[in-house]
C-alpha positions in Angstrom: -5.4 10.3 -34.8 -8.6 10.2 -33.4 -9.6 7.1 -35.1 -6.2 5.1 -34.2 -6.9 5.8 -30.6 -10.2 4.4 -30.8 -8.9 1.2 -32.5 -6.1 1.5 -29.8 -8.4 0.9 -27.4 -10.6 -1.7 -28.8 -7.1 -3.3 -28.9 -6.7 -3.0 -25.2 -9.9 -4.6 -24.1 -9.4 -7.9 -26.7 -6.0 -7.7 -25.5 -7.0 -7.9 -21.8 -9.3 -10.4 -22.0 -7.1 -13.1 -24.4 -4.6 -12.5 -21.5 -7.2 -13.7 -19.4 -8.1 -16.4 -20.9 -4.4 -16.8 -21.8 -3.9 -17.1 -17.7 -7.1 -19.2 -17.3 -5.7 -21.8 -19.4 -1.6 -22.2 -18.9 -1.9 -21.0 -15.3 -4.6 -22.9 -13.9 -3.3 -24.6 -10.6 -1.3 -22.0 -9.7 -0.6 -19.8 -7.1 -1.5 -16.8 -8.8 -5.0 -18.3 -10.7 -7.2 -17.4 -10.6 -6.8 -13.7 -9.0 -4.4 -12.7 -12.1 -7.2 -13.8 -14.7 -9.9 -11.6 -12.6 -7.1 -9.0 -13.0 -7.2 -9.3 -16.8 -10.8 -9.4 -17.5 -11.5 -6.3 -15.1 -8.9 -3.9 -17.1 -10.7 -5.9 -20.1 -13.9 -4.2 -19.3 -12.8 -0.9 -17.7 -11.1 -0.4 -21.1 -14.1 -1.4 -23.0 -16.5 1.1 -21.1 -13.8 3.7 -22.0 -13.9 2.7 -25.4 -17.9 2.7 -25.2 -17.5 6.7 -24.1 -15.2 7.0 -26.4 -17.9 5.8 -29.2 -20.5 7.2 -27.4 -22.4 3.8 -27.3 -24.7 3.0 -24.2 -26.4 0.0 -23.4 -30.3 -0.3 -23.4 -30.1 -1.9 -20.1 -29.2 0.9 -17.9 -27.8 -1.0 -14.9 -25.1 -2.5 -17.5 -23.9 1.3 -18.3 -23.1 1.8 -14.2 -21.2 -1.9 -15.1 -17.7 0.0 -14.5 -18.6 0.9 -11.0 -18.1 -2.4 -9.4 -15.2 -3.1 -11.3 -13.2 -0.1 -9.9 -13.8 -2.3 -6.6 -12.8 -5.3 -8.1 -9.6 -4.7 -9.0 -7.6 -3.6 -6.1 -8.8 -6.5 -4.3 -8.1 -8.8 -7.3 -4.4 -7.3 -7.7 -3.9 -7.4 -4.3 -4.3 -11.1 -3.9 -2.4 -11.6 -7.0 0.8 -10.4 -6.0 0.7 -12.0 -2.4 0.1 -15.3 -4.2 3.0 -14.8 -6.3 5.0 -14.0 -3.5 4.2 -16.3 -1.2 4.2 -19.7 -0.8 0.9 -20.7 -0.1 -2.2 -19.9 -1.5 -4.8 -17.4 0.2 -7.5 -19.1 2.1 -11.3 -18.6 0.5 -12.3 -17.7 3.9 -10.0 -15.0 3.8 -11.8 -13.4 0.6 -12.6 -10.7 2.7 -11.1 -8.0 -0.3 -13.8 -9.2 -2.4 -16.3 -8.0 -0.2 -16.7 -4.2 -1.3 -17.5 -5.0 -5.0 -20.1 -7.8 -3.7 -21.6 -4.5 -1.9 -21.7 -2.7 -4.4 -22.9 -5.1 -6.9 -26.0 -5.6 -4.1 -25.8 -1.3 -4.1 -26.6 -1.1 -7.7 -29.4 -3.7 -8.0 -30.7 -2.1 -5.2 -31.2 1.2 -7.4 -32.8 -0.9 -10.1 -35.5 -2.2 -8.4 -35.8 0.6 -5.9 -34.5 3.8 -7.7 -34.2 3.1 -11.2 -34.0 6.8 -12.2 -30.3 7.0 -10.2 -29.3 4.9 -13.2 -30.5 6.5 -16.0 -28.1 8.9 -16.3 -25.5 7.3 -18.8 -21.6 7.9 -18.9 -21.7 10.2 -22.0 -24.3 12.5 -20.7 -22.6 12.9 -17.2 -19.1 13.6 -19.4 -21.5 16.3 -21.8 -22.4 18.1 -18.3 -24.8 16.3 -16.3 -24.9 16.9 -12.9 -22.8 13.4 -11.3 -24.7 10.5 -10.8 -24.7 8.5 -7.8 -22.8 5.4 -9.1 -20.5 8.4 -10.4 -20.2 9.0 -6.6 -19.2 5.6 -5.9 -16.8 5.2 -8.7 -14.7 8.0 -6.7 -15.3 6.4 -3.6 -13.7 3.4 -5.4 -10.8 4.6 -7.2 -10.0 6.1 -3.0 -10.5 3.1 -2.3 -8.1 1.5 -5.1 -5.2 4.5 -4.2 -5.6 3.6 -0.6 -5.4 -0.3 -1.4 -2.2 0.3 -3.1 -0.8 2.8 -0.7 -1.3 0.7 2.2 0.9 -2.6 -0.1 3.7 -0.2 -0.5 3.9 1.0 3.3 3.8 -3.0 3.8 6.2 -3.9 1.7 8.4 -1.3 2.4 11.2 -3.4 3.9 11.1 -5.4 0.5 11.0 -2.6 -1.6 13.4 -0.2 0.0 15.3 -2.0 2.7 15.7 -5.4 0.3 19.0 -7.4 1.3 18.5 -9.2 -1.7 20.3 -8.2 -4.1 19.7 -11.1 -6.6 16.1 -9.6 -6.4 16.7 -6.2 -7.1 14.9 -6.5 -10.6 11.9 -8.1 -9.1 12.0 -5.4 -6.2 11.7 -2.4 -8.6 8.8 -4.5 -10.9 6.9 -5.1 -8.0 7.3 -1.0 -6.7 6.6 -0.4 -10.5 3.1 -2.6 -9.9 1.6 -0.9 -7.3 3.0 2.4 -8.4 1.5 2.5 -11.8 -1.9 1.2 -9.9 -2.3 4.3 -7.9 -1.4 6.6 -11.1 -4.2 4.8 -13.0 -6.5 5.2 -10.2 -5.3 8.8 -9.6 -6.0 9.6 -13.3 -9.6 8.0 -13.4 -10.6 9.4 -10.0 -9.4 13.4 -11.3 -10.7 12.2 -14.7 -14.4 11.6 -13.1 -14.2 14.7 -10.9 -13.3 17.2 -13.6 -15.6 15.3 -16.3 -12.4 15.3 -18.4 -13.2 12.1 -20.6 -9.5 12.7 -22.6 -8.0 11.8 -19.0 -10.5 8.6 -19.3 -9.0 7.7 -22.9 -5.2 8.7 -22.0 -5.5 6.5 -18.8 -6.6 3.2 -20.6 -4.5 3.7 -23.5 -1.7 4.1 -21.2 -3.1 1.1 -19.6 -3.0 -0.7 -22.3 0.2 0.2 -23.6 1.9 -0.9 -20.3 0.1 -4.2 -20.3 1.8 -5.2 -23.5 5.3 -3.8 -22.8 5.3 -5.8 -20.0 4.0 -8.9 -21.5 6.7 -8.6 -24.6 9.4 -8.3 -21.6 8.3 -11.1 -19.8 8.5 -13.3 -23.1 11.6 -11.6 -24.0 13.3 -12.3 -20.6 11.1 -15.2 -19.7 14.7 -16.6 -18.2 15.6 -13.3 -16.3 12.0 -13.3 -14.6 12.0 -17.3 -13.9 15.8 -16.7 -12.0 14.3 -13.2 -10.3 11.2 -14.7 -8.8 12.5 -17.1 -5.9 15.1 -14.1 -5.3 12.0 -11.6 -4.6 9.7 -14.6 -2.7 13.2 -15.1 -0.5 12.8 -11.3 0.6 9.2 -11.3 1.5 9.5 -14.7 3.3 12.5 -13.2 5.5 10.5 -10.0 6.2 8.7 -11.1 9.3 6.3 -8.5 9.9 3.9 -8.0 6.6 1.5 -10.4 8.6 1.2 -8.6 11.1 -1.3 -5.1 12.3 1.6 -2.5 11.3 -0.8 0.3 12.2 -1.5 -1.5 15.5 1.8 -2.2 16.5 2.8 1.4 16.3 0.0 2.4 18.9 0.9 -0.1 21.0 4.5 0.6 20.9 3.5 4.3 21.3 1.5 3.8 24.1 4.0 1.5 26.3 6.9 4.3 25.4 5.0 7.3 25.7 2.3 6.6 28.4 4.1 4.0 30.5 7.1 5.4 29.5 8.6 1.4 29.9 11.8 2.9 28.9 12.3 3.9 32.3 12.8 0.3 33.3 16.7 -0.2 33.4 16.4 -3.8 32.4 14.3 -3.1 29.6 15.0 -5.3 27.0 13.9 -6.0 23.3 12.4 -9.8 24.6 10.8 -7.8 27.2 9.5 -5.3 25.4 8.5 -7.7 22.9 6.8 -9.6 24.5 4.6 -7.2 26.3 3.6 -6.4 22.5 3.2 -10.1 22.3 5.0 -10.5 19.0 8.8 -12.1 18.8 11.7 -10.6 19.4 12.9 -10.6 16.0 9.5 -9.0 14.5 10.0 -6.0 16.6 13.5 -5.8 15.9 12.7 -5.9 12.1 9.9 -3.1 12.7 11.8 -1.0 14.4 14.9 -1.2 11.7 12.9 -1.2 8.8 10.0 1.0 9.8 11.5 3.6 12.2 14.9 3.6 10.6 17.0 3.1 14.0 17.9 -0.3 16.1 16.2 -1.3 19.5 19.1 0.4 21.6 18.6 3.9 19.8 14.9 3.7 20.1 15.4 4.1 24.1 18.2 6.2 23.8 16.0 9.1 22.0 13.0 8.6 24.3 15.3 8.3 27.5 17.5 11.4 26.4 14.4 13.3 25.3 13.1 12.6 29.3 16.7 13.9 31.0 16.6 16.6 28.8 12.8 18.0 29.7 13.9 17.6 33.2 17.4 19.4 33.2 15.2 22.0 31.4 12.9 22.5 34.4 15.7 21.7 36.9 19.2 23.0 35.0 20.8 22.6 38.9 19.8 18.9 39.5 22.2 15.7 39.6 22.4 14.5 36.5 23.4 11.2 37.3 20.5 11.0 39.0 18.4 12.1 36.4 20.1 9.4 34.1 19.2 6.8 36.7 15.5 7.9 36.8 15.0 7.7 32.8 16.7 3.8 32.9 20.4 4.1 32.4 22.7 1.9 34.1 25.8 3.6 34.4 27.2 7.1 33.8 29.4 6.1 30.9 26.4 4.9 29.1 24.6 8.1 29.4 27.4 10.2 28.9 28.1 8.1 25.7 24.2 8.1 24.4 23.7 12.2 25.4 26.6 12.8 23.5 25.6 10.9 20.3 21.7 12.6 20.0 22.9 16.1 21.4 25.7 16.5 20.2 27.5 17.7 23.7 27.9 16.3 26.8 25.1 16.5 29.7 26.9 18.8 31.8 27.8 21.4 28.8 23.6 21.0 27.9 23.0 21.3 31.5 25.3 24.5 31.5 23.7 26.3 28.5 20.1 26.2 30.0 21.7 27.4 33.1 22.7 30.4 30.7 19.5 31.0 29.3 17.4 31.4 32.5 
């Protein structure tokens, strides 16, 4: 059994690096190249160095047995900008290489050791799996497979309106290979980085078989349904041109949002509109319209409803006596049927029956 897995994984690292090559040469000038060949190669060699602890082989150079560390790096970065240039329409701009960067640091990390520290780098895979105490590159390898979960974590919260929220339905195929994509990414990650920490080399093997496995079910279903995939692809591109927001700071946009709502409390003003509020985010209309649907599940009329109900509500609390339709006034409503209407939808009852039962409970 043994000896099948360690053949299985020989198998994965040939297999990884024909693909590459396979890529390098029938998908050169494409979007995609040559991001999806850097893919290939760096499961190549991560599969390798498992096969290498496997075998319990080391190199004689001992920089070249920390070789995996940078790897870990390079391959969220690498899968990242592969499936953006797949499903966009232009290619990514070399000045914008910027995912790159953390391998080239740690690339610069490592040969740093070697001429500095060379003893950090003694310590070899197989002894830090028969007990050693970890290594620092081992350190960084767990830095980087956080790094790859959080990579991949962060792609699925942006492409959260394509993968849950899709209107496409021609692309629904594409939608659930693309979730499967960065899902599987984080498991493999998840598995290496638990694999490192409890020195559980079976975790290392399992992982790239696995790996490995997948890689080749999906390539034999590609080829199978090379028809299915071709009609699938402009379907999936369609949805992530339509969603208007993945270029944008998601993470800033919700502070700033939070801040005008919360702090300003804008919602206040009774002309309040989504252009307005829009454009004191300074992003179109329709990108905050699309945020606020796909991100915070409601519409733009909802949104001020909850935070202008929420208002009325801490004040009738305080004051269960006061007018309410002066209250509604105050928080930005413009009529009493409005606020009767909205109060009734979030709460369930009317103000005056809310104002009532607080009356009962002082």
């Amino acid at each position: 059994m043994w000896e099948f897995f360690g053949s299985w994984l020989q198998f994965g690292a040939w297999y990884h690096f024909i693909l590459g090559i396979g890529i390098l040469v029938k998908e050169k000038g494409s979007k995609g190249f040559p991001f999806a060949m850097i893919a290939a190669f760096s499961g190549g060699i991560l599969i390798l160095y498992a096969y290498r602890l496997f075998a319990g082989l080391e190199f004689e150079t001992p920089i070249l047995n920390q070789g995996y560390v940078p790897i870990i790096y390079l391959i969220p970065g690498s899968m990242q900008y592969t499936i953006e240039q797949f499903l966009s329409t232009e290619p990514v701009p070399l000045k914008k290489l910027y995912r790159l960067y953390p391998t080239f640091l740690v690339i610069l990390f490592l040969l740093t050791l070697e001429w500095f520290a060379p003893n950090t780098l003694s310590r070899t895979m197989n002894q830090s799996f028969a007990g050693a105490p970890m290594s620092l590159p081992e350190i960084t390898s767990i830095f980087g497979c956080l790094y790859w979960i959080g990579i991949f974590l962060g792609m699925i919260y942006q492409y959260r309106n394509i993968l849950y929220n899709n209107p496409n339905k021609e692309a629904k195929l594409g939608v659930q290979i693309l979730g499967m994509i960065l899902k599987g990414n984080i498991t493999f990650a998840g598995f290496i980085l638990l694999s490192t920490i409890l020195r559980w080399h079976s975790g290392i093997y399992f992982t790239a078989g696995l790996a490995t496995l997948m890689a080749v079910i999906a390539f034999i279903g590609t080829e199978i349904n090379h028809e299915l995939f071709k009609d699938i692809l402009p379907g999936l591109r369609q949805s992530y041109r339509t969603s208007r927001i993945l270029n944008l700071d998601l993470e800033k946009l919700q502070k700033e949002l939070d801040y005008l709502l919360k702090v300003e409390c804008v919602y206040r003003e009774e002309d309040l509109s989504l252009a307005s509020l829009s454009e004191k985010l300074g992003i179109k209309d329709y990108q905050l319209s699309e945020y606020i649907n796909a991100f915070l599940g409601m519409n733009f009329n909802r949104l001020l409803n909850e935070y202008r109900i929420a208002e009325v509500c801490r004040l009738i609390e305080k004051e269960p006596k006061a007018n309410l339709l002066s209250l509604a006034y105050q928080v930005g409503f413009n009529s009493k049927a409005n606020f009767n209407l909205a109060f009734k939808s979030l709460k369930k009852k009317s103000p005056s029956e809310y104002a009532k039962s607080m009356r009962k409970g002082q």
